[in-house]
ZADO-1210 file (C-alpha; in nm, 4 decimals, padded with zeros to 6 digits):
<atoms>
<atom x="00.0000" y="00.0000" z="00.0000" code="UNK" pos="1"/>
<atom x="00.1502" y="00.3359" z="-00.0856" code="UNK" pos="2"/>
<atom x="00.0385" y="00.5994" z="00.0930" code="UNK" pos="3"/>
<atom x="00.1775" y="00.9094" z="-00.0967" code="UNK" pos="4"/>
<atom x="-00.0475" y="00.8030" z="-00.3464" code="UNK" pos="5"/>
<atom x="-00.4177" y="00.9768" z="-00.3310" code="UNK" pos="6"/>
<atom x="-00.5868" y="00.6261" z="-00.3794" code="UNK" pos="7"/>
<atom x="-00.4939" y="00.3109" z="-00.2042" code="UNK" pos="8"/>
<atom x="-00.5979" y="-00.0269" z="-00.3169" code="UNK" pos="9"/>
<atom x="-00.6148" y="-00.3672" z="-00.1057" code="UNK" pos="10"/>
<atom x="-00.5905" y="-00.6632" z="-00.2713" code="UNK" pos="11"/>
<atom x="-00.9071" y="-00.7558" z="-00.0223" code="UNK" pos="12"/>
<atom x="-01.1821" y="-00.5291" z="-00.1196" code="UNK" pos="13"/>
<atom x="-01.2416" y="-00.2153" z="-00.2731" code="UNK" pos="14"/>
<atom x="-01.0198" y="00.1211" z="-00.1935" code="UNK" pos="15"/>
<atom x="-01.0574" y="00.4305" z="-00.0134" code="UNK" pos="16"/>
<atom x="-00.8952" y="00.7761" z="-00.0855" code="UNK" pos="17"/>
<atom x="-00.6683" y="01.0139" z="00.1462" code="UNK" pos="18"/>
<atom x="-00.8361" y="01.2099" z="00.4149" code="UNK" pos="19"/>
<atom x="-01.1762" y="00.9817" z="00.3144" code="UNK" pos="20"/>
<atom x="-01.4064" y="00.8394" z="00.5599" code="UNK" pos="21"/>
<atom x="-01.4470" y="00.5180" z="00.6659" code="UNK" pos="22"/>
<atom x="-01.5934" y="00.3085" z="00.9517" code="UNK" pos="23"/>
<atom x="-01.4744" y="-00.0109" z="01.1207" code="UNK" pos="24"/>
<atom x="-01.6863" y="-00.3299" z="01.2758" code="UNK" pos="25"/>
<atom x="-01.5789" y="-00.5845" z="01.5315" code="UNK" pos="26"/>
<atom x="-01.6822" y="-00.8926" z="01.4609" code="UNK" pos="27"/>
<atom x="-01.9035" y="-00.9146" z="01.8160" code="UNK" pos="28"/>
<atom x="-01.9221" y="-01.3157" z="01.7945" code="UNK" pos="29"/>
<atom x="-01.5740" y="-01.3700" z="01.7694" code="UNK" pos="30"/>
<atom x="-01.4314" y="-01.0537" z="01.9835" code="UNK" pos="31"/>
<atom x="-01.7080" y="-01.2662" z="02.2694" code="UNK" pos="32"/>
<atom x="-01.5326" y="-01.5994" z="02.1924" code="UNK" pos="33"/>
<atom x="-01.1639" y="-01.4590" z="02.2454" code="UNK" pos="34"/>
<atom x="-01.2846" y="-01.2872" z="02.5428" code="UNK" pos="35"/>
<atom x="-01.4149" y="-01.6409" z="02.6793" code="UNK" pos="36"/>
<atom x="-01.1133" y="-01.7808" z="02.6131" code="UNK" pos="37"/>
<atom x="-00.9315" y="-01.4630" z="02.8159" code="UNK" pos="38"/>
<atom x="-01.1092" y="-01.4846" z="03.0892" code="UNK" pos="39"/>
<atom x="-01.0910" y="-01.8455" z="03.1037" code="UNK" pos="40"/>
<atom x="-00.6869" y="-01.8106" z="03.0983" code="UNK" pos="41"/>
<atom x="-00.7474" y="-01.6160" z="03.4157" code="UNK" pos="42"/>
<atom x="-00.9527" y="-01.8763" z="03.6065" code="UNK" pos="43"/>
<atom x="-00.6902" y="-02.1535" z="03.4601" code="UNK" pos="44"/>
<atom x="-00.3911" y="-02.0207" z="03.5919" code="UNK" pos="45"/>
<atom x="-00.6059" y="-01.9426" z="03.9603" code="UNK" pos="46"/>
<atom x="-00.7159" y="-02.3399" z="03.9020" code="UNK" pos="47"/>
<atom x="-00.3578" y="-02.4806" z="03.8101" code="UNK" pos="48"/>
<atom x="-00.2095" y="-02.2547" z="04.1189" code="UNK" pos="49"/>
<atom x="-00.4685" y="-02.4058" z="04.3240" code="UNK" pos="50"/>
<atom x="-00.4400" y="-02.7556" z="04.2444" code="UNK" pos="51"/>
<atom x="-00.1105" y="-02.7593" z="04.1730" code="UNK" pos="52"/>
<atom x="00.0681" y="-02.5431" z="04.3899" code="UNK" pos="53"/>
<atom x="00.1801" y="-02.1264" z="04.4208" code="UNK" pos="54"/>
<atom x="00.5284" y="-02.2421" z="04.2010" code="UNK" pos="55"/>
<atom x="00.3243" y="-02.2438" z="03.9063" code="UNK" pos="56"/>
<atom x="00.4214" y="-01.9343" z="03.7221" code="UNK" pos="57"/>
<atom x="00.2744" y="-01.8408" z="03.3549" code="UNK" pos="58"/>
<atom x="00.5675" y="-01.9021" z="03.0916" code="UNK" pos="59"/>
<atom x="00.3003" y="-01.7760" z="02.7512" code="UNK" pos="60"/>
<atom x="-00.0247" y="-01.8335" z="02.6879" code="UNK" pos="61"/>
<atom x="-00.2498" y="-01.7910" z="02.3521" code="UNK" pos="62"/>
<atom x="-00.5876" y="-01.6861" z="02.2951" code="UNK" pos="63"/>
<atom x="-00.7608" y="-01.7434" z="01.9796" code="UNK" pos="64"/>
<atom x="-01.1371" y="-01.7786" z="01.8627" code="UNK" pos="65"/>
<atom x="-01.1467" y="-02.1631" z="01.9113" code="UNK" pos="66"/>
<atom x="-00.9101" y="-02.2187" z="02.1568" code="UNK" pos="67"/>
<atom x="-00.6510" y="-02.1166" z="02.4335" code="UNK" pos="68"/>
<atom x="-00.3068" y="-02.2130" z="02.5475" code="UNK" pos="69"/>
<atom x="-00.1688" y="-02.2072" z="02.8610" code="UNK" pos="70"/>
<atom x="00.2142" y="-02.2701" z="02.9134" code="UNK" pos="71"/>
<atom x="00.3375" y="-02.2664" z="03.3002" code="UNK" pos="72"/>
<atom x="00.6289" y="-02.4378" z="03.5110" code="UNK" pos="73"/>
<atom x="00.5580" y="-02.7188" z="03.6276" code="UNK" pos="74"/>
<atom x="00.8110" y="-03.0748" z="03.7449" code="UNK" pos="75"/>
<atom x="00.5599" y="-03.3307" z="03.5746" code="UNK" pos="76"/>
<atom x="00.2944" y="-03.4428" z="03.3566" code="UNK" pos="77"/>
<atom x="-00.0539" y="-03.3244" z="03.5470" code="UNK" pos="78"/>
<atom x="-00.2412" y="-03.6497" z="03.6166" code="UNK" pos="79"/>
<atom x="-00.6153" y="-03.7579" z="03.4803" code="UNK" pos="80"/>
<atom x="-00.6984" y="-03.6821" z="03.8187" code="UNK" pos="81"/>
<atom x="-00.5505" y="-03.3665" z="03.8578" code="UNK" pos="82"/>
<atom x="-00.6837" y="-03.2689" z="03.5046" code="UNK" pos="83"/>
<atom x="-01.0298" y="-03.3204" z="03.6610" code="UNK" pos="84"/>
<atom x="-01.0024" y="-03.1087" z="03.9566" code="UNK" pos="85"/>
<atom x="-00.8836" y="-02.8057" z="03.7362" code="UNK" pos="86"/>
<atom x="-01.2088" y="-02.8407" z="03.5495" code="UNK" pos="87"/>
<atom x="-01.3966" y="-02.8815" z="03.8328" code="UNK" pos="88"/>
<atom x="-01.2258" y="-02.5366" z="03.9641" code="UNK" pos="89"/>
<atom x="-01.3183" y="-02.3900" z="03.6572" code="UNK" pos="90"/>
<atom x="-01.6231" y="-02.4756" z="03.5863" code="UNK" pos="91"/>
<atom x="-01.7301" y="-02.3970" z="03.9548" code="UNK" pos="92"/>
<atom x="-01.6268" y="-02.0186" z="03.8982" code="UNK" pos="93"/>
<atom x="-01.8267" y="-02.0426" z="03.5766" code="UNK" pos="94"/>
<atom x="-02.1045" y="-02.1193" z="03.7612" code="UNK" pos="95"/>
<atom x="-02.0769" y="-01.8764" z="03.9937" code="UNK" pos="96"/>
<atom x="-02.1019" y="-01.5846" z="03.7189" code="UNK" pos="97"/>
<atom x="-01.8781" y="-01.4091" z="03.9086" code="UNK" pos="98"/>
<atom x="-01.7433" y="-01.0237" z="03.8268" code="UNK" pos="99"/>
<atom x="-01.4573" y="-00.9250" z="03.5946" code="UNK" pos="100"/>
<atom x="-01.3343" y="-00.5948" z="03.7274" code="UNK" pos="101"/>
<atom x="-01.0698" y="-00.3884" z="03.5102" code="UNK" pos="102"/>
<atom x="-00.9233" y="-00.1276" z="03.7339" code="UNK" pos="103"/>
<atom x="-00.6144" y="00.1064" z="03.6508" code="UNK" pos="104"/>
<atom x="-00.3697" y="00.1756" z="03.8863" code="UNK" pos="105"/>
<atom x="-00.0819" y="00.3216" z="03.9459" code="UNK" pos="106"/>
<atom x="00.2401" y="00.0487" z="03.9321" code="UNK" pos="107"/>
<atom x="00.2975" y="00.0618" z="04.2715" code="UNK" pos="108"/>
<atom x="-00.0581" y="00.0451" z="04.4315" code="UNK" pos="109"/>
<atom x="-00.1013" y="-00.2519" z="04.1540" code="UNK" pos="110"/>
<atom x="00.2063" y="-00.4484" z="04.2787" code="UNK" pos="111"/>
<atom x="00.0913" y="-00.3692" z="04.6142" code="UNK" pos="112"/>
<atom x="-00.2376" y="-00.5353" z="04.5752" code="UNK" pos="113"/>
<atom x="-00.0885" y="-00.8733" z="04.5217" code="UNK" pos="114"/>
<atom x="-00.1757" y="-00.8705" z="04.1212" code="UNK" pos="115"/>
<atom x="00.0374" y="-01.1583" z="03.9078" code="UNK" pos="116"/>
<atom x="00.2818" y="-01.0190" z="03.6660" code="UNK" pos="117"/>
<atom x="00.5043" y="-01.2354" z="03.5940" code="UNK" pos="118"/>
<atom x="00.6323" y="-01.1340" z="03.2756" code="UNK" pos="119"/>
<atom x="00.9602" y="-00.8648" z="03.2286" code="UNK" pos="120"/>
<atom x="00.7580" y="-00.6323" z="03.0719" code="UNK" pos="121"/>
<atom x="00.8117" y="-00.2557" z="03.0765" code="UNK" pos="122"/>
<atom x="00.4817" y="-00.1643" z="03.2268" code="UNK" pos="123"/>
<atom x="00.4069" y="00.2507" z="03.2625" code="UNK" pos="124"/>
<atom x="00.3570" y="00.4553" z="03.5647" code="UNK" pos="125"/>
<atom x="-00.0118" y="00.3164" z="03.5060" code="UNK" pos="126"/>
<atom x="-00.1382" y="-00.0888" z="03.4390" code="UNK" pos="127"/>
<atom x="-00.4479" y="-00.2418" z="03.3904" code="UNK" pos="128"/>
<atom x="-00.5721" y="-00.4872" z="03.6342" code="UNK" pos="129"/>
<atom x="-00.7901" y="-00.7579" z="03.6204" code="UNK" pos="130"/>
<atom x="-00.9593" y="-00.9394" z="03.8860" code="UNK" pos="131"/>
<atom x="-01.2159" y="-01.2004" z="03.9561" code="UNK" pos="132"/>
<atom x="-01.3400" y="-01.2090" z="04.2990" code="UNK" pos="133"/>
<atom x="-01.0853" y="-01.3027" z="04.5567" code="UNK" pos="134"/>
<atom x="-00.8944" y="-01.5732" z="04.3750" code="UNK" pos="135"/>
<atom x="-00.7825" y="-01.3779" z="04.0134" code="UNK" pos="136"/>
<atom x="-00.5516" y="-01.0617" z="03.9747" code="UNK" pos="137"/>
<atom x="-00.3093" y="-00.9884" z="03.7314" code="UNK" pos="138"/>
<atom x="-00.1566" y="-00.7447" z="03.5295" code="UNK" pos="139"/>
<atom x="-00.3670" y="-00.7341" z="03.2085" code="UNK" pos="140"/>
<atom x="-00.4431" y="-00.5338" z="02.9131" code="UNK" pos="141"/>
<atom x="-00.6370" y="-00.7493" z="02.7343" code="UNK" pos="142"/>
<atom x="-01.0254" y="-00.7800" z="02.6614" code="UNK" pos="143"/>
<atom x="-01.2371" y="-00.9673" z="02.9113" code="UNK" pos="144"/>
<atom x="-01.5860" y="-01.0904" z="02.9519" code="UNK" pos="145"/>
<atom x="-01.7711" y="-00.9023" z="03.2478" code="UNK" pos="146"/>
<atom x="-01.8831" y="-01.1857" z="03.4327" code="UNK" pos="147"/>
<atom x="-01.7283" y="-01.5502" z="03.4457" code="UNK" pos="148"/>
<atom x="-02.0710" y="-01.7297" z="03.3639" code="UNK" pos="149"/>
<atom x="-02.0581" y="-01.5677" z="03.0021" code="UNK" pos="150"/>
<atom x="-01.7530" y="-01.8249" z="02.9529" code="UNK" pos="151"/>
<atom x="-02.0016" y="-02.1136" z="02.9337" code="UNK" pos="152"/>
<atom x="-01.8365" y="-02.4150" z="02.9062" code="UNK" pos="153"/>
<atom x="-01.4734" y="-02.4905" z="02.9709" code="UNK" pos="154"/>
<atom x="-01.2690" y="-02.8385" z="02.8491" code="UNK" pos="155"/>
<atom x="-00.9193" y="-02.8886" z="02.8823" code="UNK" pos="156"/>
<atom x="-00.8357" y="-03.0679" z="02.5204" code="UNK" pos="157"/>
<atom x="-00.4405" y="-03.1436" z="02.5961" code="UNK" pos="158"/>
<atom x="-00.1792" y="-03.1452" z="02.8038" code="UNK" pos="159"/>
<atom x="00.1825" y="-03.1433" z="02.7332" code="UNK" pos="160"/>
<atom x="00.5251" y="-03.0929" z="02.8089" code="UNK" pos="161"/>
<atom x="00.6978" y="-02.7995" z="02.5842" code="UNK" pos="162"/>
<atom x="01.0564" y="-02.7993" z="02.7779" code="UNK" pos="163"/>
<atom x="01.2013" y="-02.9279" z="03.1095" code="UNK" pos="164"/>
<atom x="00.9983" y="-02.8044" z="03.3645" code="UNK" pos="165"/>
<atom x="00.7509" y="-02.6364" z="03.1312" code="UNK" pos="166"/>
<atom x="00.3816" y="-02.7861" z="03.0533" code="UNK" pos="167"/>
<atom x="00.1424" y="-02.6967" z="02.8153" code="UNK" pos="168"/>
<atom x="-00.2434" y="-02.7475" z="02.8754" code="UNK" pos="169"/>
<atom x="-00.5287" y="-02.6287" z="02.5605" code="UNK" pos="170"/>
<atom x="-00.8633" y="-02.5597" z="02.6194" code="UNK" pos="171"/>
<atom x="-01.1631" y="-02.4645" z="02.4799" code="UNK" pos="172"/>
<atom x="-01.4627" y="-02.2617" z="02.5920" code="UNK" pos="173"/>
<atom x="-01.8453" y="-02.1819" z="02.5219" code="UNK" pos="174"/>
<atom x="-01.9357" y="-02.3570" z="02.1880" code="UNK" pos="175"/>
<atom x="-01.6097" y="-02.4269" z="02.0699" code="UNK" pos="176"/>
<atom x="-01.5922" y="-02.6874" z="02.3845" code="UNK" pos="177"/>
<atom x="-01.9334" y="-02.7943" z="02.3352" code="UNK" pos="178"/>
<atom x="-01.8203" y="-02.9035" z="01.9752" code="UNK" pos="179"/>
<atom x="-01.5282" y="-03.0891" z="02.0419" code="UNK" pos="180"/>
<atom x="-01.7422" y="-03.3034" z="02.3419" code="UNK" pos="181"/>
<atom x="-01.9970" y="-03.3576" z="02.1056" code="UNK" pos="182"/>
<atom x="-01.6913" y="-03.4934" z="01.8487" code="UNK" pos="183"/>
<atom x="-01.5912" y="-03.6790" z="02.1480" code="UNK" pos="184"/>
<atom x="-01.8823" y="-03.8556" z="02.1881" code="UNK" pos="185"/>
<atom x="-01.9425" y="-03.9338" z="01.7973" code="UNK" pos="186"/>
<atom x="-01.6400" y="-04.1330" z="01.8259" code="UNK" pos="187"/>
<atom x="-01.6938" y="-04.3055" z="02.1093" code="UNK" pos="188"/>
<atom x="-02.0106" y="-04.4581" z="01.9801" code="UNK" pos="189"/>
<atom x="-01.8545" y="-04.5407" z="01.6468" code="UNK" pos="190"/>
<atom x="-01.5550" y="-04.6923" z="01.8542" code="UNK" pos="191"/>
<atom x="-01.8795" y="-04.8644" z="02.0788" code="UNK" pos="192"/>
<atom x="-02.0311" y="-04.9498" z="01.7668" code="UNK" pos="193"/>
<atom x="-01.7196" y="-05.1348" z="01.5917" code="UNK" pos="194"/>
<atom x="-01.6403" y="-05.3288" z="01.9274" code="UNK" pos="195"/>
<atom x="-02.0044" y="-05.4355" z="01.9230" code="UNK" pos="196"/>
</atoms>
């Protein structure tokens, strides 16, 4: 794109012209979904610290439409068991629709307050905080649902190990998990089905 020129072409669709109007749309259904799977980062990391323990520290995460990623230190794989119990945490917040707050603060007061940031980041003399209820707060700047209940549903879908001392768990949330259960089930009564 060349903007000295007076007309600017994309190779998408149509063009617009220097100092021209235009308007942009957010795609509401899948800004919602990427919040879901936000928020839901939040209440995984409070559900791995709880189950697992306070050494687990967030090492990267990703947030798309249809899924999330969560990598965090960890010594070993997380058992079935242990799986179960995150999801139960979860899902229990879920439940409980409880509030998203985003409050700005000054570094200091922020640090102060106990929020997570566990990244090297240069924050400002101002950050973003977001908390839900008494078990959630971190350093955030990222978009988030209001209330945990408009996650939905929540399903871990793997868990892995990405280095020594560094496991990887993907999720989904809201339809997106209610899909791949649904797959889930398909092929267990095909597998049912060919077993007799």
């Amino acid at each position: 794109c060349d903007w000295s020129s007076d007309v600017c072409s994309s190779d998408l669709e149509g063009s617009f012209k220097m100092n021209g109007q235009v308007s942009a749309e957010i795609d509401l259904e899948r800004r919602l979904s990427i919040m879901r799977h936000h928020t839901a980062t939040h209440l995984l990391q409070a559900a791995l610290r709880h189950v697992l323990g306070s050494h687990v520290q967030q090492q990267g995460s990703l947030v798309c439409e249809d899924r999330l990623r969560f990598d965090f230190t960890h010594h070993k794989a997380i058992t079935a068991e242990e799986i179960e119990s995150i999801e139960q945490y979860v899902t229990e917040r879920i439940l409980n629709c409880d509030t998203v707050t985003k409050d700005l603060l000054p570094i200091e007061q922020a640090r102060k307050s106990g929020a997570l940031a566990f990244f090297a980041e240069k924050y400002g003399k101002v950050v973003r905080v977001v908390s839900i209820n008494d078990y959630s707060k971190e350093f955030c700047g990222g978009t988030h649902l209001d209330s945990t209940g408009q996650i939905g549903m929540f399903k871990i879908t793997a868990e892995t190990a990405i280095a020594q001392g560094i496991r990887r768990l993907e999720a989904k949330t809201g339809a997106w998990a209610l899909k791949y259960v649904t797959e889930q089930e398909h092929q267990l009564a095909q597998i049912s089905q060919i077993l007799k």
